[in-house]
N, C-alpha and C positions, 0 to 999 in steps of 0.2 A: 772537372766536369763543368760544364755549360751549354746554359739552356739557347737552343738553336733557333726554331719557331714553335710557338704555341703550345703543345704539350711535348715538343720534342728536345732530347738532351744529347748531348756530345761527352764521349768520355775518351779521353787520349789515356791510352795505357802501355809502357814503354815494356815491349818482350822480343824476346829473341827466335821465337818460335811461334807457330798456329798450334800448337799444344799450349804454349803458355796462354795464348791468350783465351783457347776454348777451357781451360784450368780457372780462368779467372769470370766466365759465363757460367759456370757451373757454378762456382761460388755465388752470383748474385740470385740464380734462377732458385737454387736451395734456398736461401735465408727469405726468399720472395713467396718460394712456398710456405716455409714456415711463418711467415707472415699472415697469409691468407689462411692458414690451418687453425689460426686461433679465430677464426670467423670473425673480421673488422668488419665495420660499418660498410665502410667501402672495402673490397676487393681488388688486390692490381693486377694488372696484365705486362708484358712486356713484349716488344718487339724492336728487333734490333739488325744492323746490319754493321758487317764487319769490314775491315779494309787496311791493308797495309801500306804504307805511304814508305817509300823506296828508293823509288827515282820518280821523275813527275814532275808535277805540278800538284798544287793544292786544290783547284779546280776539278780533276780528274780523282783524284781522292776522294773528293768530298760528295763526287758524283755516286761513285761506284759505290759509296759506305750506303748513300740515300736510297740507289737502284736496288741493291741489296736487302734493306731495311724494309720496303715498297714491297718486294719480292716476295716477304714472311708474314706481310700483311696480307695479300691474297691467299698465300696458302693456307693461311689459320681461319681467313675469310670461309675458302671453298669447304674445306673440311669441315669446320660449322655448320655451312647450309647442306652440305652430306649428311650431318650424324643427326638433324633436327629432322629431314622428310622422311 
């Protein structure tokens, strides 16, 4: 893991499948909730964008993980300003 810009971070995770890798989202987003479940001071959130790097370039990788990431940010955005009016 490494930190990208400003609050955002890079996690390379080597798997052989989009099962193994949503196996290992599952695992962060539970222990995240149980994080939040014991009521912290601060609360986290997460958003994330996924990306398998294949053939390519690094550029296009790195794009499509960010586009991705961008993606889950709006959707969590919209639904927000849905479930508040």
């Amino acid at each position: 893991m490494f930190r990208f810009a400003g609050d955002e971070f890079i996690v390379l995770k080597r798997t052989r499948s989009a099962d193994g890798l949503a196996a290992y989202i599952d695992e962060v987003k539970r222990r995240l909730a149980a994080y939040n479940g014991g009521e912290p001071p601060y609360p986290l959130s997460l958003s994330y964008g996924m990306s398998f790097f294949e053939t390519g370039d690094m550029d296009t990788f790195m794009k499509e993980m960010d586009d991705n990431m961008y993606r889950m940010k709006a959707e969590h955005h919209a639904q927000t300003e849905t479930s508040t009016v």
